[in-house]
Structure formats: C-alpha cells, structure tokens
Backbone of each chain as ProteinMPNN parsed JSONL, in Angstrom:
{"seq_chain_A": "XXXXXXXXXXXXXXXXXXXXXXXXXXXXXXXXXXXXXXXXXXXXXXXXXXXXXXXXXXXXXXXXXXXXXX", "coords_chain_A": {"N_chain_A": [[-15.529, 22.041, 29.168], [-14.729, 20.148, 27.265], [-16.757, 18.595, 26.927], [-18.446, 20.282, 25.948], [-17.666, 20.359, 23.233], [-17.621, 17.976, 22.537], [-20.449, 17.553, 22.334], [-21.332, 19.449, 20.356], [-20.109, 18.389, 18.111], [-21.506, 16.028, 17.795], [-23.94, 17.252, 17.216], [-22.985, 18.628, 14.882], [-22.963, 16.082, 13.295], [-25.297, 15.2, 13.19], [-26.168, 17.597, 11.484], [-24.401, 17.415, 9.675], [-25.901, 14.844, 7.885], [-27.996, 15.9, 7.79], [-27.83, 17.052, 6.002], [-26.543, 15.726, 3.777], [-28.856, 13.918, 3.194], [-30.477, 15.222, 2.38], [-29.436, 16.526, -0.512], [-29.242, 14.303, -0.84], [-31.96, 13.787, -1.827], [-33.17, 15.003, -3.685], [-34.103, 16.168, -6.787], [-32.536, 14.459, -9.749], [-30.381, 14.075, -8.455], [-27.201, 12.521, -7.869], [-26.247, 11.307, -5.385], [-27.245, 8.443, -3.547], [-29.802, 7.338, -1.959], [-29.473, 6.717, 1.869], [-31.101, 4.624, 2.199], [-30.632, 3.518, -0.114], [-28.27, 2.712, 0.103], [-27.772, 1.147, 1.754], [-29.56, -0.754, 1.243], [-27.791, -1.728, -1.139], [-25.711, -2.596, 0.529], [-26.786, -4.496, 1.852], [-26.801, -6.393, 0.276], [-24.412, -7.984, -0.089], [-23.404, -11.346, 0.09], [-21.559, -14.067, 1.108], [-20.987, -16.871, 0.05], [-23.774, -18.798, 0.882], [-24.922, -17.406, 2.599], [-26.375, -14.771, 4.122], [-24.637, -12.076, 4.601], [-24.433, -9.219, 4.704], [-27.051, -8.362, 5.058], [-27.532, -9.878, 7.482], [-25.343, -8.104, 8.86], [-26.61, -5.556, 8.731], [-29.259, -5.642, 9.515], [-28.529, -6.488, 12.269], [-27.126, -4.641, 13.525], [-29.048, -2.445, 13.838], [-30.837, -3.492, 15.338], [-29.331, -4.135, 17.475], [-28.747, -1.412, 17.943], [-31.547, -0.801, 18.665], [-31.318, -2.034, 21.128], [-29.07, -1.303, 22.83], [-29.983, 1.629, 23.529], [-32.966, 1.464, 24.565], [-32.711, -0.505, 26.14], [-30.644, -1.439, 27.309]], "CA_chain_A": [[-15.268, 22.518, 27.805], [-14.485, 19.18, 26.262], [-18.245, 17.91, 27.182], [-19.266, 20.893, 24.695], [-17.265, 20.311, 22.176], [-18.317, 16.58, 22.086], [-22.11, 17.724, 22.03], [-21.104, 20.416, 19.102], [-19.863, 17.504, 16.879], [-22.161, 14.858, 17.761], [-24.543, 17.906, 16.464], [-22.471, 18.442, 14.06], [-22.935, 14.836, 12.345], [-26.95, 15.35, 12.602], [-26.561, 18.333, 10.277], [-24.557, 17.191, 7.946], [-26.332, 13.575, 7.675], [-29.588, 16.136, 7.571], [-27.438, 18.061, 4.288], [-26.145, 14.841, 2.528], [-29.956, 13.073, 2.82], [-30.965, 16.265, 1.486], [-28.971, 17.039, -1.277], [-29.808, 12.857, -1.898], [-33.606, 13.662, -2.122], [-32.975, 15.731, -4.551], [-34.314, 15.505, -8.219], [-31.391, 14.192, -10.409], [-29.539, 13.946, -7.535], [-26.3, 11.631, -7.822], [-26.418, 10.611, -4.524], [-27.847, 7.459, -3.425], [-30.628, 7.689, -0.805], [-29.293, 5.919, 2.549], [-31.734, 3.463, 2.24], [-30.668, 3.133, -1.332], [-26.662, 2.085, 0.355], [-28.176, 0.124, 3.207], [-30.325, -1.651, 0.283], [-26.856, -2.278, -1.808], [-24.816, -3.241, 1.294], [-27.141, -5.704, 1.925], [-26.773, -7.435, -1.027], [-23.604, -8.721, 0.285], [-23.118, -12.472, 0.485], [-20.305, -15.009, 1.107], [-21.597, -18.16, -0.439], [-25.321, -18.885, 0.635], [-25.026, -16.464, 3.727], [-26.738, -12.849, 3.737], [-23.801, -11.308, 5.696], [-24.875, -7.942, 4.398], [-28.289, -8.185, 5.593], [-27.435, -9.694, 8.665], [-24.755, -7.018, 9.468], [-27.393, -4.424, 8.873], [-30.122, -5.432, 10.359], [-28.39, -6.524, 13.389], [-26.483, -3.657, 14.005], [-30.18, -2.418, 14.053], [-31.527, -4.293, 16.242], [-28.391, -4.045, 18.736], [-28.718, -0.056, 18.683], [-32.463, -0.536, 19.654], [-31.456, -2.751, 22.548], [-28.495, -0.32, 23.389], [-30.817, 2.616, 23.664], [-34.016, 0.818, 25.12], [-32.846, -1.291, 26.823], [-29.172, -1.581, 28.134]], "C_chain_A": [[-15.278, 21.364, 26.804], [-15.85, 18.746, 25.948], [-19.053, 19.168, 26.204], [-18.906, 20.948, 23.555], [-17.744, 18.906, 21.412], [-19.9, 16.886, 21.804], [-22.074, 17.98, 20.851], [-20.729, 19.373, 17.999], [-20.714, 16.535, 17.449], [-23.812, 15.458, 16.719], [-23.888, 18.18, 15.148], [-22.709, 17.457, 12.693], [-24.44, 14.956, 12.14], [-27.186, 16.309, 11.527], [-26.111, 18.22, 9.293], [-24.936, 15.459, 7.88], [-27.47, 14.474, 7.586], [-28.957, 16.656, 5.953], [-27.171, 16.764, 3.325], [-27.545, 14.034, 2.262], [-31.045, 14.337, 1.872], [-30.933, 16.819, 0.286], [-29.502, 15.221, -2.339], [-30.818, 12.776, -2.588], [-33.549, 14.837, -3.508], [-33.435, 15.2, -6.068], [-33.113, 15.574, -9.21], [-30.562, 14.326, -9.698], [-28.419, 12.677, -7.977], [-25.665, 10.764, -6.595], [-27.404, 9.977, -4.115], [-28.466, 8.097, -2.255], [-29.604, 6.735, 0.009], [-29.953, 5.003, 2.622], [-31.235, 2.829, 1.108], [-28.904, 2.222, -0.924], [-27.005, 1.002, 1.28], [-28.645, -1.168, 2.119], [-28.783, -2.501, -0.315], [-25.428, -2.816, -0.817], [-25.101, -4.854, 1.433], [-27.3, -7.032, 1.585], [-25.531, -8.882, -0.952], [-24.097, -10.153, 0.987], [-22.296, -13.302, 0.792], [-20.954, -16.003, 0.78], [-23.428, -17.97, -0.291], [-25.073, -17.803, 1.98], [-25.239, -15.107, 3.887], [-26.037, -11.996, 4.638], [-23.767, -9.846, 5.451], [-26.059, -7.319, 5.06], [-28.264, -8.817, 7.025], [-26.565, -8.907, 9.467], [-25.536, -6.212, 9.611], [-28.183, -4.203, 10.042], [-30.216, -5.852, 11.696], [-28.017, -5.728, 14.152], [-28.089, -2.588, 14.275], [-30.901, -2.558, 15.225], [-30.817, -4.211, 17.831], [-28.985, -2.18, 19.073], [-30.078, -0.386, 19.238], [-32.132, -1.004, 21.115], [-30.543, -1.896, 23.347], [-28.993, 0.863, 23.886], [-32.184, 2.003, 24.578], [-34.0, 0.386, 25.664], [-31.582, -1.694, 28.048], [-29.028, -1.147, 29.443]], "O_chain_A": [[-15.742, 21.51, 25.673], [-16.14, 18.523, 24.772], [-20.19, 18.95, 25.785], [-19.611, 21.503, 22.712], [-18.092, 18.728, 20.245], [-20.432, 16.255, 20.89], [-22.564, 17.191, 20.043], [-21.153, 19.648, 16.877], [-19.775, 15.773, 17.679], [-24.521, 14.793, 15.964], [-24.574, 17.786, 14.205], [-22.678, 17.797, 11.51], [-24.877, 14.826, 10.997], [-28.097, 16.14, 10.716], [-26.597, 18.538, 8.208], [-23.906, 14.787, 7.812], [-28.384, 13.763, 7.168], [-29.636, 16.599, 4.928], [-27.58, 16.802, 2.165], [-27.574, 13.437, 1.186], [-31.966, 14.234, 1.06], [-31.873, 17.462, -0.182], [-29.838, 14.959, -3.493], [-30.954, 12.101, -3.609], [-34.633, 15.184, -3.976], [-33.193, 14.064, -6.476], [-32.686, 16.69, -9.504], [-29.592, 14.84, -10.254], [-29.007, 11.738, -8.515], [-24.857, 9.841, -6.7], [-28.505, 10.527, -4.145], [-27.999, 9.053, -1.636], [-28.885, 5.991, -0.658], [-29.387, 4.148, 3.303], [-31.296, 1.599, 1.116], [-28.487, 1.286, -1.606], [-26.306, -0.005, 1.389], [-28.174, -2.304, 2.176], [-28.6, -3.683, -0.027], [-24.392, -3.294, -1.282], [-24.417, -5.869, 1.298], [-27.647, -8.108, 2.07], [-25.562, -10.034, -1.384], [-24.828, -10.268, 1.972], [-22.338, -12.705, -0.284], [-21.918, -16.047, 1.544], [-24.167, -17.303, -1.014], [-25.699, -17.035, 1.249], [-24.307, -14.308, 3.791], [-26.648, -11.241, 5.395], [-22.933, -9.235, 6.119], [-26.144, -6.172, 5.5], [-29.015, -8.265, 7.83], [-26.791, -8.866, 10.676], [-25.492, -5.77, 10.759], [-28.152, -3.405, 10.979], [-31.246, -5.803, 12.369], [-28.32, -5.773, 15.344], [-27.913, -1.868, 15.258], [-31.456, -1.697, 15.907], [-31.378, -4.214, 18.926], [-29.485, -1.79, 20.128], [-30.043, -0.316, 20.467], [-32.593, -0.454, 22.115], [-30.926, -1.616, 24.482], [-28.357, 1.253, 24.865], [-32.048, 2.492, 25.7], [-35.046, 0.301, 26.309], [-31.66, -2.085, 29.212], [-27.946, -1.263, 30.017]]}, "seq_chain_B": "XXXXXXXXXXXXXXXXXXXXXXXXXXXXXXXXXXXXXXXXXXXXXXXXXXXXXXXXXXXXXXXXXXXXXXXXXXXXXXXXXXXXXXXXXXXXXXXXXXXXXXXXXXXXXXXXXXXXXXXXXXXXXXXXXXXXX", "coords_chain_B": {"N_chain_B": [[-30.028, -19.088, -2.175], [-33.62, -18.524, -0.793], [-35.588, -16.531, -2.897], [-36.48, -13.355, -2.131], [-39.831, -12.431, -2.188], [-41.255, -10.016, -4.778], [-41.808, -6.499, -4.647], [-44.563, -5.921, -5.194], [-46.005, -8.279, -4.73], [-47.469, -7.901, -2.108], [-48.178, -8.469, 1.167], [-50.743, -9.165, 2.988], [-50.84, -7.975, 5.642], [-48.819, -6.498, 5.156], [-48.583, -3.146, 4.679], [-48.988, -0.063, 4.956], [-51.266, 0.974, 6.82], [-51.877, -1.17, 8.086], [-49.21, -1.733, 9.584], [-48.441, 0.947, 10.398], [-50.473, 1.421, 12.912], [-49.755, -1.113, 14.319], [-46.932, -0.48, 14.94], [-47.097, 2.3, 16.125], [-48.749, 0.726, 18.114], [-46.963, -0.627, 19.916], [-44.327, 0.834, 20.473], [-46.123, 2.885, 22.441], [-45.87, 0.804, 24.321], [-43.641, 0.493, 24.604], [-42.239, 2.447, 25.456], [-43.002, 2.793, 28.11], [-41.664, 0.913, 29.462], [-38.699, 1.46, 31.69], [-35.055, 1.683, 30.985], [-32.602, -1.301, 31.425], [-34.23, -3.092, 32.472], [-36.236, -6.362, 33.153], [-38.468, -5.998, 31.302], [-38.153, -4.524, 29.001], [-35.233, -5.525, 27.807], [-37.409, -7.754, 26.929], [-38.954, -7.303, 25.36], [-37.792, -5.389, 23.175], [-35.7, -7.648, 22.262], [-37.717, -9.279, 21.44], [-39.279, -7.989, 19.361], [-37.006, -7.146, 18.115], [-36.121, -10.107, 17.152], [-38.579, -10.747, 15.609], [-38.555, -9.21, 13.703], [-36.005, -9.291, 12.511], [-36.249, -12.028, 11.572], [-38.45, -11.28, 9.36], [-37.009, -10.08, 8.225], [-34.676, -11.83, 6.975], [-35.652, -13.636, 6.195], [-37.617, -13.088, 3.738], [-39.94, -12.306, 4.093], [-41.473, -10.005, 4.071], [-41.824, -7.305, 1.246], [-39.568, -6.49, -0.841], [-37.522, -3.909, -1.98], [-36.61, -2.35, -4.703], [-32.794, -2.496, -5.827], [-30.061, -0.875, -5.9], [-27.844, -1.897, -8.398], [-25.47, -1.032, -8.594], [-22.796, 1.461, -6.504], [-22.596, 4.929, -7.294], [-19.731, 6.751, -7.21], [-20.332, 9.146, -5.617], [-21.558, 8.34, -3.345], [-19.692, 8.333, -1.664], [-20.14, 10.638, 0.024], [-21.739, 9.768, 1.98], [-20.139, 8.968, 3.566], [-18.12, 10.436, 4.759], [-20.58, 12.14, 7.32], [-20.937, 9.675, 8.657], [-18.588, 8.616, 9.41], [-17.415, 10.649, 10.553], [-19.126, 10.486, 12.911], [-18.426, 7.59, 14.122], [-15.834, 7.924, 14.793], [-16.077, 9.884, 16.362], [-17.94, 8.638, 18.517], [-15.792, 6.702, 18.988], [-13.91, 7.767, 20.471], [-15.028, 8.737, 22.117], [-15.844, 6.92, 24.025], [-13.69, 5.764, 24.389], [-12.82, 6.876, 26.299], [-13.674, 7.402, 28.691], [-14.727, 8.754, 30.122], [-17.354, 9.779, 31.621], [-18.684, 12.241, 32.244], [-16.958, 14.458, 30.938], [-16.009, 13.809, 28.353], [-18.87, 12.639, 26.772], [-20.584, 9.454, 25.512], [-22.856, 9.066, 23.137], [-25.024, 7.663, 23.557], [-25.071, 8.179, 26.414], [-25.865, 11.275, 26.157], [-28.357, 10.473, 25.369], [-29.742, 9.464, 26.927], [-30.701, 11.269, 29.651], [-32.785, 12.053, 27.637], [-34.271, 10.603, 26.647], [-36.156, 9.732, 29.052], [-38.366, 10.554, 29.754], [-41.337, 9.788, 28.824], [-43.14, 10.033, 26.386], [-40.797, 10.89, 24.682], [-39.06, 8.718, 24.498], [-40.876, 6.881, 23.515], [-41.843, 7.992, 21.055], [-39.384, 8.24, 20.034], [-38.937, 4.819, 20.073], [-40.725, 4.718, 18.326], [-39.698, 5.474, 16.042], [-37.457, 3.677, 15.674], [-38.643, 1.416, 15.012], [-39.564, 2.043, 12.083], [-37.678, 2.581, 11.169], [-36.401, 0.02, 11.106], [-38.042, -1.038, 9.602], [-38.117, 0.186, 6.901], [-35.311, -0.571, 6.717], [-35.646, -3.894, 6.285], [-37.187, -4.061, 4.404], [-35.602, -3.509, 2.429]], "CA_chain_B": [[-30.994, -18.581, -0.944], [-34.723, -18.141, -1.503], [-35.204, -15.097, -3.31], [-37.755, -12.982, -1.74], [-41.371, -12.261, -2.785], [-41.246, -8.405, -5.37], [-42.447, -5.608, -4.022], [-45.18, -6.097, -5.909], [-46.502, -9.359, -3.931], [-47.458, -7.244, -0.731], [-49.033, -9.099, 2.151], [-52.519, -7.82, 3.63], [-50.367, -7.194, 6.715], [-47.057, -5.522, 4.773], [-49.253, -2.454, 4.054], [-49.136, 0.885, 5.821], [-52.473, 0.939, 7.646], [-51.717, -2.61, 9.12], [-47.705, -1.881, 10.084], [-48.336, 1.631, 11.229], [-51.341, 1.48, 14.338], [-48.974, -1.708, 15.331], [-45.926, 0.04, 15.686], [-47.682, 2.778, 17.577], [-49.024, 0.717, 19.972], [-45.021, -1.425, 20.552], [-43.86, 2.115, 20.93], [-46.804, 3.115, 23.319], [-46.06, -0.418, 25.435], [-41.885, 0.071, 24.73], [-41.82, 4.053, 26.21], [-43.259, 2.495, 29.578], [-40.202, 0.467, 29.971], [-36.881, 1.882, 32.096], [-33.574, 0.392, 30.6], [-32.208, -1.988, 32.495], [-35.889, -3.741, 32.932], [-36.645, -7.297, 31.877], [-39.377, -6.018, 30.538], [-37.568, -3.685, 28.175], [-35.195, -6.474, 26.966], [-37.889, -9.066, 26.343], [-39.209, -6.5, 24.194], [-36.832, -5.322, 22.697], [-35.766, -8.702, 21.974], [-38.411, -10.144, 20.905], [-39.157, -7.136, 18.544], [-36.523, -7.379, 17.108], [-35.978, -11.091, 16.973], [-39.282, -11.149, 14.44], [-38.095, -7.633, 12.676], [-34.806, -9.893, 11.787], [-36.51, -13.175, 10.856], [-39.103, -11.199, 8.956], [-35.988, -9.444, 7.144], [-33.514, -12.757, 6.464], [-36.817, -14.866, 5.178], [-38.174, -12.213, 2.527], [-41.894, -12.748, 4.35], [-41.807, -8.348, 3.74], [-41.463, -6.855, -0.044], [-38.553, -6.058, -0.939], [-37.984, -2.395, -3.067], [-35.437, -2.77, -5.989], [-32.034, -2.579, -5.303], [-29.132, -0.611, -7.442], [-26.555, -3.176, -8.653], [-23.784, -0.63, -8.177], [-23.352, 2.679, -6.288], [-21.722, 6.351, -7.927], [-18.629, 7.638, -6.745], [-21.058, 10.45, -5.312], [-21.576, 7.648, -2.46], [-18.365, 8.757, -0.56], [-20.551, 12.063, 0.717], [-22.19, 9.71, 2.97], [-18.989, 8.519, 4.395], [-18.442, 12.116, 6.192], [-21.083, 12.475, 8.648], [-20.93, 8.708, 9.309], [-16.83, 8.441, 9.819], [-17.617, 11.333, 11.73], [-19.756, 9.644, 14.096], [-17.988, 6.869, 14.363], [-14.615, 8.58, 15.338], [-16.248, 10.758, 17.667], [-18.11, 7.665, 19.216], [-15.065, 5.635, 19.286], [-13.156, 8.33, 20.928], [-15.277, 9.314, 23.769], [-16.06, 5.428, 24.26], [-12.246, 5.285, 24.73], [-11.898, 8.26, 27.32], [-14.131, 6.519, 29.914], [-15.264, 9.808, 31.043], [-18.71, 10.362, 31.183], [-19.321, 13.826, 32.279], [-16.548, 15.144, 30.001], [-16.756, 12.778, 27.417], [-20.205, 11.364, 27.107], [-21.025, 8.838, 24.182], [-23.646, 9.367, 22.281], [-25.731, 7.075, 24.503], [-25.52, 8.645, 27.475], [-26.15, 12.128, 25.964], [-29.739, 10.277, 24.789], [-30.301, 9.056, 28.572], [-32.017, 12.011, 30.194], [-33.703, 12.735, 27.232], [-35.508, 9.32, 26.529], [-36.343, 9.585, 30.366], [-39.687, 11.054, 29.406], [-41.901, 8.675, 27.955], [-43.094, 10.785, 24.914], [-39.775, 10.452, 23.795], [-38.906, 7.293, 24.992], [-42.105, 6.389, 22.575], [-41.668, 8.451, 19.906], [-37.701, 7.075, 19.296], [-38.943, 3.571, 19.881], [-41.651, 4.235, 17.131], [-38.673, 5.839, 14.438], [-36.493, 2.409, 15.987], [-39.322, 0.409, 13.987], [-39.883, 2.567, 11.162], [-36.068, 2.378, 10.861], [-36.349, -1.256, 10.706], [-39.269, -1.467, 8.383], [-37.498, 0.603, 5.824], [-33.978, -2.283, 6.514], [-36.326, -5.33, 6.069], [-37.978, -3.792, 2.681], [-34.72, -3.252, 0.826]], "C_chain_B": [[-32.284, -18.011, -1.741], [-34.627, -16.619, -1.73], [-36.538, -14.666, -2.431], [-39.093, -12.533, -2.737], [-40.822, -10.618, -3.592], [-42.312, -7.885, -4.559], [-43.944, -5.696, -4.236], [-46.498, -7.179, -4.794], [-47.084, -9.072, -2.397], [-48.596, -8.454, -0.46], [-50.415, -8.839, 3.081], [-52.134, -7.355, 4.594], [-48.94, -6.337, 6.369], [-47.829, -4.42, 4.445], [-49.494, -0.806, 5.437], [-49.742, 1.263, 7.171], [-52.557, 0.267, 8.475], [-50.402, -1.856, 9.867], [-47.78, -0.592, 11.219], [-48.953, 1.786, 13.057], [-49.946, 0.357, 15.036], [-47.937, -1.411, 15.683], [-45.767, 1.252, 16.912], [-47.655, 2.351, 18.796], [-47.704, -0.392, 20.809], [-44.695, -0.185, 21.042], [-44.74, 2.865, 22.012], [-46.07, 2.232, 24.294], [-44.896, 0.418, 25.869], [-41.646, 1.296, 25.599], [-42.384, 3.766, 27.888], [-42.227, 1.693, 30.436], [-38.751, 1.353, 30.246], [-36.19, 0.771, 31.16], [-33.409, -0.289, 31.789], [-33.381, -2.731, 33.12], [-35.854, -4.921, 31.9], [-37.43, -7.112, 30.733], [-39.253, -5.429, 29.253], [-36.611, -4.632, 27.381], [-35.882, -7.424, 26.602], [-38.387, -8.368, 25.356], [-38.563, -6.148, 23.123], [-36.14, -6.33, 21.761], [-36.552, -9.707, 21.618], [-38.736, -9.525, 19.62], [-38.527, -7.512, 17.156], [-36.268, -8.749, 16.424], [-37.2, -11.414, 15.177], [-39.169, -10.242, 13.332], [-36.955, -9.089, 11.533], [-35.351, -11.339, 10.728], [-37.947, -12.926, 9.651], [-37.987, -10.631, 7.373], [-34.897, -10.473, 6.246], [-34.711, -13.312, 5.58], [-37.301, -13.979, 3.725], [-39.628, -11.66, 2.485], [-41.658, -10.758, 3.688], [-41.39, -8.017, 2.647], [-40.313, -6.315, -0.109], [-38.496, -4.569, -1.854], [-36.662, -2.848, -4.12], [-33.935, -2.188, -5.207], [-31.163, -1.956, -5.942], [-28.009, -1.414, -7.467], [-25.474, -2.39, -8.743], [-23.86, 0.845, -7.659], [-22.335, 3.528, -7.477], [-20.787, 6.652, -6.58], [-19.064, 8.732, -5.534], [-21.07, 9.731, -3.564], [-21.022, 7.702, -1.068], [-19.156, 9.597, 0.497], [-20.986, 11.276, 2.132], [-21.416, 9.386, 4.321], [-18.535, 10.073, 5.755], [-19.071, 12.176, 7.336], [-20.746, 10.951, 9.709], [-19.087, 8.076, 10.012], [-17.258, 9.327, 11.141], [-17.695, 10.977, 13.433], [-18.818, 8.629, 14.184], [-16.85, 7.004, 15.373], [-14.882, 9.208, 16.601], [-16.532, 9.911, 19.159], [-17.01, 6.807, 19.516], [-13.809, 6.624, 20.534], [-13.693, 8.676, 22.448], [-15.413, 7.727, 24.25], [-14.556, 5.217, 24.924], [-12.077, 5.975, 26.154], [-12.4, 7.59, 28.768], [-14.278, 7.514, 30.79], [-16.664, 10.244, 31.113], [-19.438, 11.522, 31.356], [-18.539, 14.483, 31.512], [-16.164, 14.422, 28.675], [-17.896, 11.789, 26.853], [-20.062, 10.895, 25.143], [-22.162, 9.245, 23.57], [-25.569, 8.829, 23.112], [-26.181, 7.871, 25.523], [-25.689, 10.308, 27.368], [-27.532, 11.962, 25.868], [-30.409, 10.192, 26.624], [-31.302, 9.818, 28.979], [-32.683, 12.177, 28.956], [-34.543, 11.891, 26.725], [-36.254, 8.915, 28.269], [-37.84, 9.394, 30.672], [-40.629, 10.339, 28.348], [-42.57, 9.361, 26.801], [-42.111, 10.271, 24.14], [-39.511, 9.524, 23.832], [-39.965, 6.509, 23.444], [-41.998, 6.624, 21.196], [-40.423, 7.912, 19.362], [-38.159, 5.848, 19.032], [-40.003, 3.619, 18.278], [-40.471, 4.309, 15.607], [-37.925, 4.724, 14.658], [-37.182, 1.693, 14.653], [-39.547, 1.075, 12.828], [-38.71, 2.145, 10.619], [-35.699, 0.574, 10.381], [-37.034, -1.949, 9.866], [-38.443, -1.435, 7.124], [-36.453, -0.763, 5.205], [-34.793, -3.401, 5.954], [-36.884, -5.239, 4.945], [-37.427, -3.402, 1.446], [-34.087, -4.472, 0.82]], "O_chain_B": [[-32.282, -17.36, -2.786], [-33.969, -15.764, -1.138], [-37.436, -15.446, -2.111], [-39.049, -12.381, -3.958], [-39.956, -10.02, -2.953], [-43.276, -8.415, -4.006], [-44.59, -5.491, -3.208], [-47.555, -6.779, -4.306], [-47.128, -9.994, -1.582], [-49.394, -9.062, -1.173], [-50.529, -7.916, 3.887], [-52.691, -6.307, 4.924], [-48.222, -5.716, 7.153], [-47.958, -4.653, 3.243], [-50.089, -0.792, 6.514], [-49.198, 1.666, 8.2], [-53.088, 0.554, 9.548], [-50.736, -1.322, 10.924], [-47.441, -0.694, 12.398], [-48.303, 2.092, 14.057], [-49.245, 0.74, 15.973], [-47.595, -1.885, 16.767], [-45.05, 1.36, 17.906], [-47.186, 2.745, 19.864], [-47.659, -0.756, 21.984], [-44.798, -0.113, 22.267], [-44.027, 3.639, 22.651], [-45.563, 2.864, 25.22], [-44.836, 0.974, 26.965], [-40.82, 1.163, 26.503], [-42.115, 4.584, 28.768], [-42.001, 1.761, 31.644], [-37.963, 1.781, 29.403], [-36.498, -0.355, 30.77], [-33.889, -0.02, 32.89], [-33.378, -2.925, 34.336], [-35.649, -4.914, 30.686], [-37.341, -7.648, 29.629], [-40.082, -5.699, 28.384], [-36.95, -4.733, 26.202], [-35.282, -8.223, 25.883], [-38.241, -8.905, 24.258], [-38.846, -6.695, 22.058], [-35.964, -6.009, 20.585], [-36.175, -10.871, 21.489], [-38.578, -10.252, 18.639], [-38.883, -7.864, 16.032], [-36.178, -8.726, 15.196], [-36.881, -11.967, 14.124], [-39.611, -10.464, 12.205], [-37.118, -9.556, 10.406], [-34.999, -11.603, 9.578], [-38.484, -13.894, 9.112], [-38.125, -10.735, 6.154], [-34.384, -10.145, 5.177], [-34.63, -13.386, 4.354], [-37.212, -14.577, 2.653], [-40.278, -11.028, 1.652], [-41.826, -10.68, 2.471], [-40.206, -8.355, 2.613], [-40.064, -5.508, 0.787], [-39.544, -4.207, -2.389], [-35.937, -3.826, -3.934], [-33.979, -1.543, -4.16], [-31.236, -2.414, -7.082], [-27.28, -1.543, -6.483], [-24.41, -2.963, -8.978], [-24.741, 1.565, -8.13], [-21.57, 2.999, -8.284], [-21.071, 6.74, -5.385], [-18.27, 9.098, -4.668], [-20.672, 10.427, -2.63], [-21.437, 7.386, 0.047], [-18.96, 9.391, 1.694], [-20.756, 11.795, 3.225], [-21.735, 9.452, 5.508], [-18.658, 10.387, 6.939], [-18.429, 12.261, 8.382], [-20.453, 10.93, 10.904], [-18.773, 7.281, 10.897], [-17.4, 8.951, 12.304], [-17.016, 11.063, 14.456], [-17.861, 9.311, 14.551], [-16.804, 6.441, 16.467], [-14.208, 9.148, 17.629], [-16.013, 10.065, 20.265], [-17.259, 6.031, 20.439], [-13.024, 6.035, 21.277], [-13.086, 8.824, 23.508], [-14.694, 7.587, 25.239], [-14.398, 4.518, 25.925], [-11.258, 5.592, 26.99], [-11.667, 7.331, 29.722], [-14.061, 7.391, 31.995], [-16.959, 11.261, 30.485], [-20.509, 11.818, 30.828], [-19.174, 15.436, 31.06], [-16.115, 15.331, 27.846], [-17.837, 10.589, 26.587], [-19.717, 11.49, 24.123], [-22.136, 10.462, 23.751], [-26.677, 9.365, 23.153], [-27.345, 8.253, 25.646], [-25.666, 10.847, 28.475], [-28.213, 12.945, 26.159], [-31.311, 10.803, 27.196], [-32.488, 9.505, 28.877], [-33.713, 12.737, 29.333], [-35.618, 12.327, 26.313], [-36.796, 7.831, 28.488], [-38.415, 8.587, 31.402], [-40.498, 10.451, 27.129], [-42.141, 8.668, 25.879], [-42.254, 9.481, 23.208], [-39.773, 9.059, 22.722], [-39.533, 5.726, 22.597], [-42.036, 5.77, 20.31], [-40.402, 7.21, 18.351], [-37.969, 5.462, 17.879], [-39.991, 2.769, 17.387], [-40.406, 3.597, 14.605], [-37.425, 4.472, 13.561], [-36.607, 1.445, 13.593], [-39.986, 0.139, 12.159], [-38.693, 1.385, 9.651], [-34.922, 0.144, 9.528], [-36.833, -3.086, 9.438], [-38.101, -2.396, 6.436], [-36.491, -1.494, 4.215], [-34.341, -3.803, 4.881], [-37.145, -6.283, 4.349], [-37.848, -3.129, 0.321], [-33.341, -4.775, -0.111]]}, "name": "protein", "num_of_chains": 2, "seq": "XXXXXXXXXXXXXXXXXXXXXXXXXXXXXXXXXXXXXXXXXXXXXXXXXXXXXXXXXXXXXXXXXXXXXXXXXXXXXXXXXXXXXXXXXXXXXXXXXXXXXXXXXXXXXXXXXXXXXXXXXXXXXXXXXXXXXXXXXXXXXXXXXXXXXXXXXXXXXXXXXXXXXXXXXXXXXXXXXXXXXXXXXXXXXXXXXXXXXXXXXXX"}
C-alpha cells in the first residue's frame, strides 16, 4: 500500500510541474519559465566564484551519473 | 569573471543542426551502457565534465537573464518541495520495495535501451538549455 502511495505522489509532482510549466508558457503569464529560475539562480556569486552555476549544473550532471550510471 | 560571449555571438558548432545529430548519437552510444559499467561512468563523466567546462567558461551563448524574479515564482516551489520531501523521505525509510526512491522506480524502466537512450538524450538537452542561460 505504501509502495502505491509513493508512486501516486512521485506522479503527483510530474503533473503538477507539467501544470505550473504550463500555466508559465503561457502568454502574459507571471510565472517565470524554469529555465527562466535556473537562469536567475545561476547568477549567484560569492566574490569571483559562479556558485550558482556551479550548483546547477552540477547537480545536473550528478543526476545524470545517478541515473546512468550509479 | 569573464563575461560570456551574447547570445548573439553563436559558434558554428552552438547551433541546432550541429548540437542535435551529436547528442543523438552520445545517447545512441550512452543507452548501450548498464549502470554500474565503467563504460557508463567514463561517459557519463566525461560528458558531463565538457557540458560543465563548456557552461563555467561561457564557450556556449548565453540567453538573457531576468535581474529579479515575481512573487508568482513560489508556484514552482510546490511540485519541487514536493519532490524533494517525498525523495528525502523514502531515501530515509531504507525500504526499497515499500518505499522506493525515485531512482529505483526509473531502474526497470531505463532497462530497455530505447529508453535508456531517449532519457540520456533529454539528460543533454537538459544540460544544453543549463549551459545557455
């Protein structure tokens, strides 16, 4: 029972991450695309260091290797 | 830190026609690799190794950026708390037939090299997009 309830919300999060990129694409939409938050996370720096862009695109890079490869 | 090149400045290889056939055929090679195969982390790792140093340097166009988000922003927080919580919770339970992660729900179904192929190709698409904002 528990092992379908975990499926049901893991589905769950795909539909609404399919409703909030949806409602983003939207014309005059007020929500940011996810690329458009990923873009303004990234921006983050601490001095000269792109710790925005390397959080991103490592966490990136880790899920491929978690999935592909682990 | 160098700024990167504008979108504008594209490279004869930053360009659809070039990026797409080659991620095809990584995702052709990458769906022939089991996990747990050197051959799957050297890939993998190497992949990404030039994904990242193509993304810190600026070598790929960048797209404009918005210098602040809207309030509206929060919405995305939902599905992704979500996930997170859910993942951090079955991660905790250390049960894997009645708690599976998220991972090992994907397992059998990247088993099948189609899929296996097809994910690895949205992996790089996914990383194109990261490296071009």
């Amino acid at each position: 029972m528990s092992r379908i309830i975990v499926i049901g919300l893991f589905i769950l999060v795909a539909v609404l991450l399919g409703v909030v990129a949806w409602f983003a694409r939207r014309e005059e939409s007020k929500i940011p695309s996810l690329g458009e938050v990923a873009g303004f996370v990234m921006q983050y720096e601490v001095g000269r260091v792109p710790v925005g862009r390397v959080a991103v695109l490592g966490f990136w890079w880790w899920a491929g290797w978690h999935f592909f490869a682990r | 830190m160098e700024q990167p090149p504008p979108i504008t400045a594209v490279r004869v290889w930053d360009r659809p026609w070039v990026v797409v056939p080659v991620f095809v055929l990584i995702a052709a090679v990458g769906g022939l690799f089991d996990s747990f195969t050197s051959s799957a982390n050297l890939l993998v790792l190497g992949v990404g190794g030039v994904m990242m140093w193509l993304g810190l340097t600026g070598r790929a166009g960048r797209r404009p950026v918005p210098r602040a988000l809207p309030r509206s922003t929060l919405w995305w927080l939902v599905p992704l708390l979500l996930l997170a919580l859910v993942e951090l919770f079955t991660f905790t339970m250390h049960s894997y037939e009645n708690y599976p992660t998220l991972s090992l729900l994907a397992d059998p179904l990247l088993e099948s090299y189609a899929a296996r192929s097809a994910t690895y190709f949205l992996w790089l698409l996914g990383f194109w997009g990261l490296i071009r904002r």
